[in-house]
LORO-902215 format. One record per residue (C-alpha): x, y, z. Coordinates in pm, 1 decimal, decimal comma. Each point is the difference from the previous one (the first is absolute). Layout:
c1: X c2: Y c3: Z .
...
END
This chain:
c1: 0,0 c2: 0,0 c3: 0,0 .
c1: 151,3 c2: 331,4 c3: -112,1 .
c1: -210,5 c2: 308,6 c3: 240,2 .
c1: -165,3 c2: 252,6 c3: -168,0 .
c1: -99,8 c2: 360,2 c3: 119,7 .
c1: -340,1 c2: -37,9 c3: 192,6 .
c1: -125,0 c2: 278,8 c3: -210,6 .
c1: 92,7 c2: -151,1 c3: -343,8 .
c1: -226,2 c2: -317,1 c3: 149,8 .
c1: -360,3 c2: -42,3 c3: -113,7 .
c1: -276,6 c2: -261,3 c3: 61,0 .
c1: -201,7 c2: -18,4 c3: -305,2 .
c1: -210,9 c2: -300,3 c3: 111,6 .
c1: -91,2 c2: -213,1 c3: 292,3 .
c1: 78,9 c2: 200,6 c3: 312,4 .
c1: -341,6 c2: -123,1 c3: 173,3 .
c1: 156,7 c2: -335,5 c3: -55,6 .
c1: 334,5 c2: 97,3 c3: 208,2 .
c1: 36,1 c2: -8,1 c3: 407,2 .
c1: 350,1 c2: 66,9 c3: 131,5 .
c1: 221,9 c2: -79,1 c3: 282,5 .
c1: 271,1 c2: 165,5 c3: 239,6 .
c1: 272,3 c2: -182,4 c3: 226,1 .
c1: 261,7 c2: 50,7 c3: 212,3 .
c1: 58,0 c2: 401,8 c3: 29,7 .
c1: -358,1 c2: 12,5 c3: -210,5 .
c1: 196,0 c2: 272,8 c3: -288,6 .
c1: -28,2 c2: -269,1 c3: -285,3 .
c1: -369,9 c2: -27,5 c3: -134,2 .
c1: -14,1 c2: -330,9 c3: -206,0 .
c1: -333,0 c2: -43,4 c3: -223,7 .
c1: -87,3 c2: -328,0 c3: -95,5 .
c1: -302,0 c2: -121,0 c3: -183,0 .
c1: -297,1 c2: -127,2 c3: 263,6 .
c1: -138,1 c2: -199,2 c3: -300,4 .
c1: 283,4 c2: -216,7 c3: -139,6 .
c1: 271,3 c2: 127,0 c3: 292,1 .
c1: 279,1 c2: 73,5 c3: -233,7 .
c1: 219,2 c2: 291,0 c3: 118,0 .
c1: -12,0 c2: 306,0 c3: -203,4 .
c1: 187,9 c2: 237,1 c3: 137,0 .
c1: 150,6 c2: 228,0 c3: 298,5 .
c1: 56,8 c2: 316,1 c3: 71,4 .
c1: 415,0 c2: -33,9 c3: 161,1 .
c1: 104,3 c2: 29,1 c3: 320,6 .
c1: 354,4 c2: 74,6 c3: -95,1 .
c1: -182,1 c2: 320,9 c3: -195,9 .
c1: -343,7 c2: 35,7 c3: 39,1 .
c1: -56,5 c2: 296,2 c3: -287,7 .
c1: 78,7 c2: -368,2 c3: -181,2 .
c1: -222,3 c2: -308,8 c3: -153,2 .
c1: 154,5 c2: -351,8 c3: -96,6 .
c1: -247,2 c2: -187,3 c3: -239,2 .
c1: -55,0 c2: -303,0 c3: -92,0 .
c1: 84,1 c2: -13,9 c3: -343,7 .
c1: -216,9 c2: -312,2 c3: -102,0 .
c1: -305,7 c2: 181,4 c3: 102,6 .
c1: 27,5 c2: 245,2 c3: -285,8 .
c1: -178,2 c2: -90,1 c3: -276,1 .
c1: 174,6 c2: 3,2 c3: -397,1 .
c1: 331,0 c2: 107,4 c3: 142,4 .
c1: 259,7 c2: -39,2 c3: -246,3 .
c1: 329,8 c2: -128,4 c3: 202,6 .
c1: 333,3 c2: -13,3 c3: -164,2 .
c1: 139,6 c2: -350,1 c3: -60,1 .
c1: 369,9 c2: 132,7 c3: 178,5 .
c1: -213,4 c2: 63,5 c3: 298,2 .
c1: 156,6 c2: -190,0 c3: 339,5 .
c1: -279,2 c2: -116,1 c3: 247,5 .
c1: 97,2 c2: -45,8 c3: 350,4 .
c1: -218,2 c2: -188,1 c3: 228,4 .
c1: 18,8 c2: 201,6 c3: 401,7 .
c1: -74,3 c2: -225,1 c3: 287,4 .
c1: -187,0 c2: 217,2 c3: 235,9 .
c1: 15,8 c2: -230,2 c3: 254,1 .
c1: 367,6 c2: 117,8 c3: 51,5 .
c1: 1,2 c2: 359,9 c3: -109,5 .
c1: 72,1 c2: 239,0 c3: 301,2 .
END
């Protein structure tokens, strides 16, 4: 996930669909899908004027074949 300004971020469907979620020091929003449960995205903790998206839940995005996908393990990020 590469961040994005918050203000360049914008919902153009399905936000009745969405419920979110805070831990720990409760900065990071995460939103998540209370349908299917698929995380969508979070506004950053690290820099909350920031978003992280999922980029599989964007439809007809065009990704460049030389793009490297890493896979984060929450479980172990601080």
């Amino acid at each position: 996930m590469k961040p994005i300004k918050k203000d360049d971020f914008y919902l153009i469907s399905g936000e009745d669909d969405l419920n979110s979620y805070k831990w720990n020091k409760e900065i990071a929003n995460h939103f998540f899908c209370d349908v299917c449960g698929v995380y969508t995205h979070h506004i950053r903790r690290r820099d909350p004027s920031q978003i992280s998206i999922n980029i599989m839940c964007v439809d007809d995005i065009l990704l460049p074949s030389t793009l490297e996908v890493k896979n984060i393990d929450g479980a172990s990020h601080d």
